[in-house]
DOVEX-706258 format. One record per residue (C-alpha): chain; x, y, z negated; residue number from 1; residue in one letter. Coordinates in nm, 3 decimals. Example, Ala and Ser with C-alpha at 12.3 -4.5 7.8 and 13.67 -1.06 7.14 Angstrom:
   ch        c1        c2        c3     i   aa
    A     1.230    -0.450    -0.780     1    A
    A     1.367    -0.106    -0.714     2    S
# end
This chain:
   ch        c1        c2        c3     i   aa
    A     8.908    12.569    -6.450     1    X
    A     8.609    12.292    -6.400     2    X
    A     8.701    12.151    -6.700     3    X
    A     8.708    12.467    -6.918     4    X
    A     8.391    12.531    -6.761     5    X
    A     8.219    12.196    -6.832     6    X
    A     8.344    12.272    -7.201     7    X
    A     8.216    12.558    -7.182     8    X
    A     7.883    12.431    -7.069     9    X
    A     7.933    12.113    -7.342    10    X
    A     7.991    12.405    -7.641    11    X
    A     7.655    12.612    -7.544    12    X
    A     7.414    12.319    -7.519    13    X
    A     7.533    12.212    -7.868    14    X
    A     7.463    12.589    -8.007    15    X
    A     7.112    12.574    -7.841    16    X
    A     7.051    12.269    -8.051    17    X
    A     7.219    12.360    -8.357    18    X
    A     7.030    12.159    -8.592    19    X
    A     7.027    11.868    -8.391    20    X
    A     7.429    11.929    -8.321    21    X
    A     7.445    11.972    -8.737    22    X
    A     7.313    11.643    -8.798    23    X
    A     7.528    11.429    -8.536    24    X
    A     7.830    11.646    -8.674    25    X
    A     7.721    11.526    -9.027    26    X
    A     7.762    11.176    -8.925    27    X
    A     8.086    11.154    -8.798    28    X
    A     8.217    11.353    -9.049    29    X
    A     8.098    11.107    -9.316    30    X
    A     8.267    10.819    -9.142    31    X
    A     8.580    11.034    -9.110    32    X
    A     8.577    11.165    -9.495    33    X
    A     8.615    10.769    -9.566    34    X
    A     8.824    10.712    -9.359    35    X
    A     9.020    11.017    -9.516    36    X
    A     8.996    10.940    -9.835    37    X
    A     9.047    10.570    -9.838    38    X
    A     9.372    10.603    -9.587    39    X
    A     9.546    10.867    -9.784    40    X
    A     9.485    10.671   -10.107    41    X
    A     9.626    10.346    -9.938    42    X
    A     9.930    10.521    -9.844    43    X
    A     9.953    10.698   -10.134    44    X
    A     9.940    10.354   -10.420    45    X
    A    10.246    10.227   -10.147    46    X
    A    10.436    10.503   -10.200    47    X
    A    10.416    10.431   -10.537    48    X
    A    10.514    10.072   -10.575    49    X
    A    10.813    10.192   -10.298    50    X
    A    10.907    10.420   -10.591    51    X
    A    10.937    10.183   -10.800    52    X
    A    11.123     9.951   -10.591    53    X
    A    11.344    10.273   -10.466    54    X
    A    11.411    10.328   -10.872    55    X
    A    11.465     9.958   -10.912    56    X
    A    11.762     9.933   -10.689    57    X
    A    11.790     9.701   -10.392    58    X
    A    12.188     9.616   -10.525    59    X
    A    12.001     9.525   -10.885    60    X
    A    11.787     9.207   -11.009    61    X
    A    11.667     9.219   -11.320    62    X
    A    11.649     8.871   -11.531    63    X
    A    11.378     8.851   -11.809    64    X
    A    11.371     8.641   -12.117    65    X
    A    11.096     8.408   -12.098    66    X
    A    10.937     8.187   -11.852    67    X
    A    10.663     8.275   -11.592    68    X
    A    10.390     8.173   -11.756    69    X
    A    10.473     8.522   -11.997    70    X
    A    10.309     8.814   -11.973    71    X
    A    10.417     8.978   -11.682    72    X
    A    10.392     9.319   -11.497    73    X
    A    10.606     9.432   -11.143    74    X
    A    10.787     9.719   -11.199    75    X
    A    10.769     9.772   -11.564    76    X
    A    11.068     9.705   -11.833    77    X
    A    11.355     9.865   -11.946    78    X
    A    11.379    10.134   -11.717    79    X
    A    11.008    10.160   -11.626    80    X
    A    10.757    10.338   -11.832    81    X
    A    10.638    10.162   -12.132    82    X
    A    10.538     9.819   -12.245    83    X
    A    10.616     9.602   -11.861    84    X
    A    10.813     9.310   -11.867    85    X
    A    11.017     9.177   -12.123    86    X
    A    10.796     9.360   -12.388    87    X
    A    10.717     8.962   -12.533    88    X
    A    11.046     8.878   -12.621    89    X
    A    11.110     8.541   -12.660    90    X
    A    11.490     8.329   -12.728    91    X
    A    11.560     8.244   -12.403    92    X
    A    11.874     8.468   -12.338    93    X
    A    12.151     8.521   -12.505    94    X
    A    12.490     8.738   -12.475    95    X
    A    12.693     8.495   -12.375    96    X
    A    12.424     8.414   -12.038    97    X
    A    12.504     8.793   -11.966    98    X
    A    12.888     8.698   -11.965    99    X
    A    12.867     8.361   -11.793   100    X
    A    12.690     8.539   -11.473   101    X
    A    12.918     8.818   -11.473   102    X
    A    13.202     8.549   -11.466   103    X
    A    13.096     8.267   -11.295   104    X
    A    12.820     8.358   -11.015   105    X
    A    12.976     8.501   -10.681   106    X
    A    12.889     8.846   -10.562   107    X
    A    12.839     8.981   -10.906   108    X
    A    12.956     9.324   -10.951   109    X
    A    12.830     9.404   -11.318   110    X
    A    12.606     9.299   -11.556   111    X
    A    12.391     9.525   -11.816   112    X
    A    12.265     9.292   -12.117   113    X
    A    12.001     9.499   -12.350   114    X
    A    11.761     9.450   -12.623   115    X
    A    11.433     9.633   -12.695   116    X
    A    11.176     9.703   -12.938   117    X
    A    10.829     9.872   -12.851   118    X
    A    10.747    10.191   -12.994   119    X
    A    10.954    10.231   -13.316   120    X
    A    10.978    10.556   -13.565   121    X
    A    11.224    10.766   -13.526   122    X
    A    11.293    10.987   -13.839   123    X
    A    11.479    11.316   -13.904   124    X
    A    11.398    11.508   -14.227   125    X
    A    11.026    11.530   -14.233   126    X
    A    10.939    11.472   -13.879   127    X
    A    10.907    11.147   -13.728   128    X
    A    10.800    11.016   -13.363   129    X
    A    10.777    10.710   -13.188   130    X
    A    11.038    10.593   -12.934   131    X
    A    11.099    10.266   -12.729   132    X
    A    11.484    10.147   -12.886   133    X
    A    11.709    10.006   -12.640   134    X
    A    11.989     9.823   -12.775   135    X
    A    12.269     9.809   -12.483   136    X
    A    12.653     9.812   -12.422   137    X
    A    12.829    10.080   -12.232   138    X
    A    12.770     9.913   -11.848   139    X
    A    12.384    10.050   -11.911   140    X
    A    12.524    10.364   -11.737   141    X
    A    12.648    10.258   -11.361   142    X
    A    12.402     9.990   -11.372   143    X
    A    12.046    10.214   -11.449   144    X
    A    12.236    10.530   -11.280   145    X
    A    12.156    10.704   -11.598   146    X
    A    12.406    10.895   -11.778   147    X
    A    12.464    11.157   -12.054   148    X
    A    12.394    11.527   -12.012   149    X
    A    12.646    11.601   -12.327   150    X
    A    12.780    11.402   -12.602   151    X
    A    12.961    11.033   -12.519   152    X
    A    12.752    10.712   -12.435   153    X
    A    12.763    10.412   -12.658   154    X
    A    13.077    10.263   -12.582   155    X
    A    13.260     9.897   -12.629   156    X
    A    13.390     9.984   -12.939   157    X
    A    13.102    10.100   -13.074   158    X
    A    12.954     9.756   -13.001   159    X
    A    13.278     9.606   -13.154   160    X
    A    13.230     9.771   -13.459   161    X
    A    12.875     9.756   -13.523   162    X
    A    12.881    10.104   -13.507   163    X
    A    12.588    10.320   -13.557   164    X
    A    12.572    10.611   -13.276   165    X
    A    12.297    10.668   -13.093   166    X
    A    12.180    10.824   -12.776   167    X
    A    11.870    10.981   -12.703   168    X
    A    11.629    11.161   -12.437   169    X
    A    11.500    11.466   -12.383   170    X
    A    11.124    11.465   -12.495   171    X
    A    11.313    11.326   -12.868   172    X
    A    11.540    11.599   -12.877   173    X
    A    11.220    11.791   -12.864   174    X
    A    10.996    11.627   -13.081   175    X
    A    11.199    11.587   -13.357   176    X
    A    11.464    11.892   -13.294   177    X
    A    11.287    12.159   -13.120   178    X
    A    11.530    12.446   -13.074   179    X
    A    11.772    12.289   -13.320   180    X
    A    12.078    12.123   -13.181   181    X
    A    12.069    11.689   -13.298   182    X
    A    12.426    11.650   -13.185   183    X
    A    12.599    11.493   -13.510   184    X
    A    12.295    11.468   -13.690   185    X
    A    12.148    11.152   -13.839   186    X
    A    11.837    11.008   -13.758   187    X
    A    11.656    10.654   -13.888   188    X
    A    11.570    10.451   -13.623   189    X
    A    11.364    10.177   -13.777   190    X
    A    11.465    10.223   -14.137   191    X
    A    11.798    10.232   -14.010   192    X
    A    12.062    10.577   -14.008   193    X
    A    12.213    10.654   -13.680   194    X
    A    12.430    10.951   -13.565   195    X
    A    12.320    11.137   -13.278   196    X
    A    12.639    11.146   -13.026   197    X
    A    12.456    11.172   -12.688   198    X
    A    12.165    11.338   -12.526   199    X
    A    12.073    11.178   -12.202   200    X
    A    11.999    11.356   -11.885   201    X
    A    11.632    11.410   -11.806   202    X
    A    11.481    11.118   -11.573   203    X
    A    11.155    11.264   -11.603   204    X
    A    10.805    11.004   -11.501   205    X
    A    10.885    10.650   -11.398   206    X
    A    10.656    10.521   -11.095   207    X
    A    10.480    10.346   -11.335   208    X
    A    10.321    10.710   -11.538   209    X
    A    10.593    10.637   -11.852   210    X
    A    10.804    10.915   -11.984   211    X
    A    11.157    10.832   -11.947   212    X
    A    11.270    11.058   -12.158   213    X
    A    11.102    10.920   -12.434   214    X
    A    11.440    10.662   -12.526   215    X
    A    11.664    10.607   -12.825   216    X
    A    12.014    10.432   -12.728   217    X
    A    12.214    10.235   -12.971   218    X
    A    12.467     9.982   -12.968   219    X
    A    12.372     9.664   -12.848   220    X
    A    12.500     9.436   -13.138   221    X
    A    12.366     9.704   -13.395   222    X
    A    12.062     9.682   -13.296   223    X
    A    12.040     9.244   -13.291   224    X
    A    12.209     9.263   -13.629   225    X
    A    12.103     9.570   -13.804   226    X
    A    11.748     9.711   -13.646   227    X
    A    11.587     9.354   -13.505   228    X
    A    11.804     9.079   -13.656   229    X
    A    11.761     8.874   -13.384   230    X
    A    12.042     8.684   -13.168   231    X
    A    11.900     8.676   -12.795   232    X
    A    11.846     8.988   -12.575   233    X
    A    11.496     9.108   -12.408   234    X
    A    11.674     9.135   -12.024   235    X
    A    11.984     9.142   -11.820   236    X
    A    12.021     9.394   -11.509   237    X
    A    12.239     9.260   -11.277   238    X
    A    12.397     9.437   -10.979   239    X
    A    12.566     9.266   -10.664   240    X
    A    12.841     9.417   -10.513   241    X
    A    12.656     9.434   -10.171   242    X
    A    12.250     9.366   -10.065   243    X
    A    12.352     9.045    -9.890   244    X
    A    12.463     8.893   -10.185   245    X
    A    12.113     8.941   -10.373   246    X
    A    11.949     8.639   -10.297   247    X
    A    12.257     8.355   -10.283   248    X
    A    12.340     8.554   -10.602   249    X
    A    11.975     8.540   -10.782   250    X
    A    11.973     8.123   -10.671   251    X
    A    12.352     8.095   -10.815   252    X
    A    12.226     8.261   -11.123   253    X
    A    11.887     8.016   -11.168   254    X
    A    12.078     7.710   -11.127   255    X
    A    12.407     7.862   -11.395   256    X
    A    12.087     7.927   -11.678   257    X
    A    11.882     7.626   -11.650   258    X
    A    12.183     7.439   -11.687   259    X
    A    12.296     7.629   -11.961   260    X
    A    11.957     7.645   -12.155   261    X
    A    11.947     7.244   -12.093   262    X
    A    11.642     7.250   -11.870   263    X
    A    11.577     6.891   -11.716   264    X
    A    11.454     6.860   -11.354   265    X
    A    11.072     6.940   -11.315   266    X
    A    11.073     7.152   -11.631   267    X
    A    10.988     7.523   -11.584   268    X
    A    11.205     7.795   -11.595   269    X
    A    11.274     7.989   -11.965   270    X
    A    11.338     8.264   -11.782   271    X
    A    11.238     8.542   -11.477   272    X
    A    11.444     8.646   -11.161   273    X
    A    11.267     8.976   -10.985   274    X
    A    11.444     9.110   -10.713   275    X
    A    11.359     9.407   -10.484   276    X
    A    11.332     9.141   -10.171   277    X
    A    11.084     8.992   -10.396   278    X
    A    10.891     9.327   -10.534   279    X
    A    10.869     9.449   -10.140   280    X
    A    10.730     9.119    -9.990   281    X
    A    10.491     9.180   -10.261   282    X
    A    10.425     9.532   -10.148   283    X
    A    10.375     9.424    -9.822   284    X
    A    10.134     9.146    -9.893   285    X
    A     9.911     9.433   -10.105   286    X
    A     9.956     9.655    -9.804   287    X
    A     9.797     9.377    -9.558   288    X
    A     9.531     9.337    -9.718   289    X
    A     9.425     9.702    -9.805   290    X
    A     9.477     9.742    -9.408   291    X
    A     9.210     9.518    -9.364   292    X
    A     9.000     9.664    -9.624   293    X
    A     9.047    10.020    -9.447   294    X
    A     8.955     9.823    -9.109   295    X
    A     8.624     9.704    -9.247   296    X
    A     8.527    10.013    -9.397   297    X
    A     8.614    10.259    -9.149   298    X
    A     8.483    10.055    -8.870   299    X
    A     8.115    10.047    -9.071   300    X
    A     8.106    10.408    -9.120   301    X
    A     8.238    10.519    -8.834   302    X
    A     7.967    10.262    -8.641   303    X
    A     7.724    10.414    -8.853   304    X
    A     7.819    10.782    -8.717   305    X
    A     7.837    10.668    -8.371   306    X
    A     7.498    10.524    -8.389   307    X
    A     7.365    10.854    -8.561   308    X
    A     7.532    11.046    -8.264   309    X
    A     7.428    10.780    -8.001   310    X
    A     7.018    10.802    -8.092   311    X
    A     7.056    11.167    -8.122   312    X
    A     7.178    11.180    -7.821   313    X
    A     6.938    10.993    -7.622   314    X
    A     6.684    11.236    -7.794   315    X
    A     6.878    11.526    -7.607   316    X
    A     6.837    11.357    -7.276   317    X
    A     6.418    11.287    -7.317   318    X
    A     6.437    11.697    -7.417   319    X
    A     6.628    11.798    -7.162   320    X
    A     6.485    11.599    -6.884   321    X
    A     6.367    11.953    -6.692   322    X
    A     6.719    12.138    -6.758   323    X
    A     6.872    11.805    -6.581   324    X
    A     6.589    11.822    -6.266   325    X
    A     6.653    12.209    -6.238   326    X
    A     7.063    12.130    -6.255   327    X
    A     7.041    11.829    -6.002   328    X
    A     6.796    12.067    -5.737   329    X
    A     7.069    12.290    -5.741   330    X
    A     7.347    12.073    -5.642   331    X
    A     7.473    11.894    -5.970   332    X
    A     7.580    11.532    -5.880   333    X
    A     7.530    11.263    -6.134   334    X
    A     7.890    11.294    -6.231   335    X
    A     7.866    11.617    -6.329   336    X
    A     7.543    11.567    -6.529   337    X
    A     7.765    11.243    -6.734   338    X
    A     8.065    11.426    -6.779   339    X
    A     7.879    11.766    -6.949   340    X
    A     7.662    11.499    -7.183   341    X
    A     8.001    11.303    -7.265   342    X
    A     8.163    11.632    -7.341   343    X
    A     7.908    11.747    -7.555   344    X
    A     7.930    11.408    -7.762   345    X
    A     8.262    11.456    -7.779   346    X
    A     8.304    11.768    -7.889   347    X
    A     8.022    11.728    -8.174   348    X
    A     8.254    11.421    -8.282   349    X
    A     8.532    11.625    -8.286   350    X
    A     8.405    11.881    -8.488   351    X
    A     8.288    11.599    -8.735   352    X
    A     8.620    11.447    -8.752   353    X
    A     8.732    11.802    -8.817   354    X
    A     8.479    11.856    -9.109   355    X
    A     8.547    11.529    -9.227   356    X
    A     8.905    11.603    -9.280   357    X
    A     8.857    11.893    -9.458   358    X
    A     8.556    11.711    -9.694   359    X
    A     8.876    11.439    -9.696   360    X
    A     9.092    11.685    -9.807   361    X
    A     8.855    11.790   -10.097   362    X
    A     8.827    11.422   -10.173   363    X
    A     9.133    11.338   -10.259   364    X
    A     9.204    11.649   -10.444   365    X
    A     8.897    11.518   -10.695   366    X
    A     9.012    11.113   -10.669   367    X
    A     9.387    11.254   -10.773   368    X
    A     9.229    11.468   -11.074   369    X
    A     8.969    11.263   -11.222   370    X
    A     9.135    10.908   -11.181   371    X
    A     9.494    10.959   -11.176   372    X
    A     9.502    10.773   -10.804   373    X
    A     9.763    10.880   -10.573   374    X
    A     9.676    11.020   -10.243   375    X
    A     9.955    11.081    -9.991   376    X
    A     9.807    11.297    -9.666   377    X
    A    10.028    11.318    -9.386   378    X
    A     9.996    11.398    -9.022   379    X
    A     9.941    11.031    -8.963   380    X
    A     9.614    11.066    -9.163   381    X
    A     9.446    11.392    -8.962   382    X
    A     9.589    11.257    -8.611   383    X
    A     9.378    10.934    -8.683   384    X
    A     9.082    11.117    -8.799   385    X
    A     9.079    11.285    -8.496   386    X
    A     9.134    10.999    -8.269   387    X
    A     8.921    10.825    -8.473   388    X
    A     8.628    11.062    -8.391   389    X
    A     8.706    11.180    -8.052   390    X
    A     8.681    10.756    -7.998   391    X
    A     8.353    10.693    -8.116   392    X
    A     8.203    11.035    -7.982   393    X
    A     8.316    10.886    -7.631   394    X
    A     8.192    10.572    -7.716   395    X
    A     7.842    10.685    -7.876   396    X
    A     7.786    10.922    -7.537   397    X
    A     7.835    10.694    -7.267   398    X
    A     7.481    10.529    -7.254   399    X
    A     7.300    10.867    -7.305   400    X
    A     7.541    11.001    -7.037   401    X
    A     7.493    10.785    -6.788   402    X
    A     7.123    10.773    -6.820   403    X
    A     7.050    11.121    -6.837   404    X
    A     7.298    11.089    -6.473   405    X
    A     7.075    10.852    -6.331   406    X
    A     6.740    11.046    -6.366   407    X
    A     6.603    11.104    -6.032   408    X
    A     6.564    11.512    -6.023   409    X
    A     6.187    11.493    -5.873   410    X
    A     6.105    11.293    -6.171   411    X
    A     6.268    11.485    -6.412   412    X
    A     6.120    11.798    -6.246   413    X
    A     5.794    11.696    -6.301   414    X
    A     5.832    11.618    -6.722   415    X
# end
């Protein structure tokens, strides 16, 4: 009951000061929109890299032709969304590296070898579009999880016989179909006829903002003979048969292609290893250091709130320097007098950090809109906002608190 009525109390001294109340509210909830915004937008960028890393596989490592001084990007490639690694192809990897770690590196469950072009035209009758070309054997399937919704996938024989079936995504069969049904017709992928036999299943946005759907599917050794003439593949996706054998497995595999692409001791690597051990370490790194970011700039505007809250305060006390006399002549003890001033800070701070959230809120509806940033808000985001503020509304109160407790009441009378 004492302390509803000290709330109480706390709740009509801020309405009899409500401009005063406004402006301490206004600075907490400044410090707590930042703190808002920034958080959820931290949390939200992890989630996405975790996406990726989720989509990625932690039974799969992918190997990439070329060494690391190549253009490089985390997360990108062959199942990604656009351009990402891989997209500089260079003659570092060939078919028969695919087979050799399939068959000679321990741990190895399967082994998807591919080839890819950029953006290439896809034809049918008049209309044409532009579609990343994957050339790839059957084992693309159970190694990206990424089947057929109808039709057959390319399949070893089709690779035996140079045949020239293709599969393709959803947003194609749109583009170039539209209501029409493409199973059995022919399209020409790069100059080059191919007969529609599959339609994948829809995969929808990668992590990375790329339409998956947006893929043509042909037989691996059609596509290095026929569409690229070329003789070395643009990746391998590798899956272990278990997450302990990822790293022994990704080591077995460096050591089996530098001594199969001749590399002498102390020469670089012609090739890339990523694995999801490696991707999250990476994650985590990113997140460390955006934690300290969000330290830094929380802590400066929520010290400049405090100090907003703290001066306005001590303001009160001068003010009220005859409502504290009258209270004290009547029997208020000091302790009294410092808990109804700490309430009051508190509870302006609180309903800053409330205000805040929702300006937070707000925030990160424009930050998602108008720069395409994630922002993930969870329950972990408003409780800190609110401890956040309750914190520094306890800390910004105590000096005013205790000094407006330790006016004499004769003295304060007398003001």
């Amino acid at each position: 009951m004492r302390t509803r009525r000290m709330l109480a109390q706390a709740l009509r001294g801020l309405n009899r000061n409500r401009l005063r109340s406004f402006f301490m509210a206004t600075g907490i909830a400044v410090g707590i929109t930042v703190l808002t915004v920034v958080l959820s937008a931290g949390m939200g960028a992890r989630e996405r890299i975790m996406d990726r890393v989720r989509v990625f596989g932690f039974e799969n490592m992918m190997v990439w032709a070329g060494g690391p001084t190549d253009q490089t990007r985390i997360g990108g490639g062959a199942g990604g969304g656009g351009g990402g690694e891989g997209s500089e192809i260079t003659a570092t990897l060939k078919l028969e590296d695919a087979e050799a770690i399939l068959g000679e590196v321990r741990g190895v469950r399967e082994v998807a070898p591919f080839s890819r072009a950029g953006q290439t035209e896809v034809r049918w009758r008049d209309r044409t579009f532009t579609s990343p070309t994957f050339g790839v054997t059957p084992e693309w399937a159970d190694v990206w999880d990424w089947y057929v919704e109808r039709g057959t996938f390319i399949s070893h024989e089709d690779n035996q016989l140079l045949a020239r079936t293709a599969a393709i995504g959803p947003t194609v069969v749109r583009e170039l179909f539209g209501a029409e049904d493409p199973m059995g017709q022919t399209i020409l992928v790069g100059g080059v006829p191919f007969e529609v036999t599959a339609i994948m299943e829809a995969k929808g946005t990668s992590a990375g903002g790329g339409d998956m759907d947006n893929r043509v599917f042909v037989p691996l050794s059609t596509y290095m003979r026929r569409v690229a003439n070329v003789d070395y593949l643009s990746g391998i996706r590798v899956q272990v048969q278990n997450v302990r054998y990822m790293e022994p497995a990704a080591a077995d595999i460096a050591a089996l292609l530098r001594e199969r692409h001749n590399l002498a001791p102390g020469m670089p690597d012609d090739f890339r290893i990523r694995t999801p051990t490696e991707v999250t370490a990476m994650v985590e790194e990113m997140q460390g250091t955006f934690n300290l970011f969000l330290i830094v700039v929380a802590t400066i505007a929520l010290l400049v709130g405090g100090v907003v809250v703290a001066n306005i305060m001590l303001i009160s006390v001068s003010e009220r320097r005859g409502e504290i006399g009258l209270r004290k002549a009547v029997g208020a003890r000091s302790r009294h007098i410092r808990a109804q001033f700490l309430a009051e800070s508190v509870a302006v701070t609180f309903l800053g950090g409330i205000g805040g959230i929702l300006l937070g809120l707000i925030g990160n509806v424009i930050l998602e809109r108008f720069t395409a940033t994630p922002a993930l808000l969870t329950w972990h985001v408003l409780a800190a906002g609110i401890v956040f503020a309750s914190v520094v509304g306890l800390a910004a109160g105590l000096h005013p608190a205790r000094k407006a407790a330790a006016m004499p009441p004769v003295d304060a009378l007398r003001s």
